[in-house]
C-alpha positions as CSV (number, residue, x, y, z in Angstrom):
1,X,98.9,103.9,69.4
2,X,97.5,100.9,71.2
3,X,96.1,97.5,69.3
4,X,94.5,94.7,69.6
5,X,94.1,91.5,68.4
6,X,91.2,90.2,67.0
7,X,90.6,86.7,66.4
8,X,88.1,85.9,63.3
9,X,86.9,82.0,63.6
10,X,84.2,82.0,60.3
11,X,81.2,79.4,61.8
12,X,80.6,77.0,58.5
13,X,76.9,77.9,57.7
14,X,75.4,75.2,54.6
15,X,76.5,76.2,51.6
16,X,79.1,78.4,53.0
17,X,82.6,79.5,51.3
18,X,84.6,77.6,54.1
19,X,87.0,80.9,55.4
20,X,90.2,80.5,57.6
21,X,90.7,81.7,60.5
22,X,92.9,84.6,61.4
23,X,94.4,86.6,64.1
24,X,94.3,89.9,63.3
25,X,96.4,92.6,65.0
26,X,93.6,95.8,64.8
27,X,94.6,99.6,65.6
28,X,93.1,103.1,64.4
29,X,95.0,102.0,61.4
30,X,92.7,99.7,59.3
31,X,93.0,96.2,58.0
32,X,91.8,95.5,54.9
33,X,89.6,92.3,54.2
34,X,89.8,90.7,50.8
35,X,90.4,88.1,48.4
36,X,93.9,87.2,47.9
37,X,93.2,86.4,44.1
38,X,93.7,89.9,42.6
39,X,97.4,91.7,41.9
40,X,97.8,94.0,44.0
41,X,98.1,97.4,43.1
42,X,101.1,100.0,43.4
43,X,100.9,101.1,47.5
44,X,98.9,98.7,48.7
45,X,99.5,96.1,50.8
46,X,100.9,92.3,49.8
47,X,97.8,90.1,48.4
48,X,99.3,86.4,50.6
49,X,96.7,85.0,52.5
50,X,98.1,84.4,55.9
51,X,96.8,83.9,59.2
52,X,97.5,86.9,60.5
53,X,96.4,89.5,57.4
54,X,93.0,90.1,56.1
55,X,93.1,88.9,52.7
56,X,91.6,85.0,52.0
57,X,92.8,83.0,49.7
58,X,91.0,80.3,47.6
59,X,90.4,77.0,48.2
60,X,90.3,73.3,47.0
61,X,87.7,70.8,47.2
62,X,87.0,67.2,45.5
63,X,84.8,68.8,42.4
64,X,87.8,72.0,42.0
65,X,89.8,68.7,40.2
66,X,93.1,70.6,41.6
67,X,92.1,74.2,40.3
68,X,91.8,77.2,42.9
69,X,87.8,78.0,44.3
70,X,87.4,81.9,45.4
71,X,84.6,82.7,46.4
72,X,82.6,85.3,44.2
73,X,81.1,87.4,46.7
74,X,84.4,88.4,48.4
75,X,85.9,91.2,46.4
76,X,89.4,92.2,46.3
77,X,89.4,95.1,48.9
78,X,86.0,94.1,50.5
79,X,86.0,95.6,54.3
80,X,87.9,97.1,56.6
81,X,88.3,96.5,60.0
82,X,89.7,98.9,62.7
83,X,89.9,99.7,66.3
84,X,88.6,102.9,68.2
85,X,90.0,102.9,72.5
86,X,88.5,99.4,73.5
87,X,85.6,99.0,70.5
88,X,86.3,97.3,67.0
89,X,84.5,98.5,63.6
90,X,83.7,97.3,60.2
91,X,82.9,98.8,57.4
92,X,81.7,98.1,53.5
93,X,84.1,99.0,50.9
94,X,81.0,99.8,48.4
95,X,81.3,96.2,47.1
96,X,78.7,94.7,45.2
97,X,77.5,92.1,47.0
98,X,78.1,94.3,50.5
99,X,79.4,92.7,54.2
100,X,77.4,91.4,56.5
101,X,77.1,91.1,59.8
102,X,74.6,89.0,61.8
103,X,72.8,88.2,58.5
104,X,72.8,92.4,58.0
105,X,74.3,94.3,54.7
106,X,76.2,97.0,56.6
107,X,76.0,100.6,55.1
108,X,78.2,102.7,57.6
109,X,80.6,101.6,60.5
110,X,79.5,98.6,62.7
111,X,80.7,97.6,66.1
112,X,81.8,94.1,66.4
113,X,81.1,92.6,69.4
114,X,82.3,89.4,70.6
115,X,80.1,86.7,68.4
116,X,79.4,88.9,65.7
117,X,79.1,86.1,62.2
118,X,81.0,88.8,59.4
119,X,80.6,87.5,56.8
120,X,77.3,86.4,57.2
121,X,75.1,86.0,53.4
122,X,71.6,85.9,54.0
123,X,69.7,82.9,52.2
């Protein structure tokens, strides 16, 4: 099984959740994309936000007086993220408030190409 790595680098829109960015190692097996908020459940994956996993965790700003900011249109198991030979796909995990991509709520498998904005709220 061959992999790749994809690098995410989330472009600060106004108003935006301010995202890290990761390095993702993608194969046919897929990488979940999440908040790093909820407890896990039994068989899935660790919930620690690191720079190579999917999962985000919250953040701290001036206003936040010390207490931790998620934002609340990234669900807990939100997207996932796999690759097919030399392509890259996303897909909606039925969340509420959907993925995006390119300002676009995604209702089957997507193609990334290089550029895509995921995730990308429309105003």
């Amino acid at each position: 099984m061959s992999s790749r790595t994809v690098t995410l680098c989330p472009s600060l829109a106004h108003g935006s959740f301010p995202f890290e960015m990761k390095q993702l190692r993608i194969s046919s097996d897929p990488v979940f994309l999440g908040s790093a908020d909820q407890t896990g459940k039994q068989g899935e994956p660790s919930r620690k936000a690191e720079n190579h996993n999917g999962w985000f965790g919250p953040k701290q700003n001036d206003k936040s007086q010390g207490e931790d900011i998620y934002p609340l249109s990234l669900s807990a198991m939100h997207a996932r993220i796999w690759a097919d030979g030399n392509k890259v796909f996303i897909r909606d995990v039925e969340t509420a408030f959907g993925t995006y991509v390119n300002g676009t709520r995604i209702a089957q498998d997507v193609e990334l190409k290089s550029g895509d904005v995921v995730p990308s709220v429309p105003h």
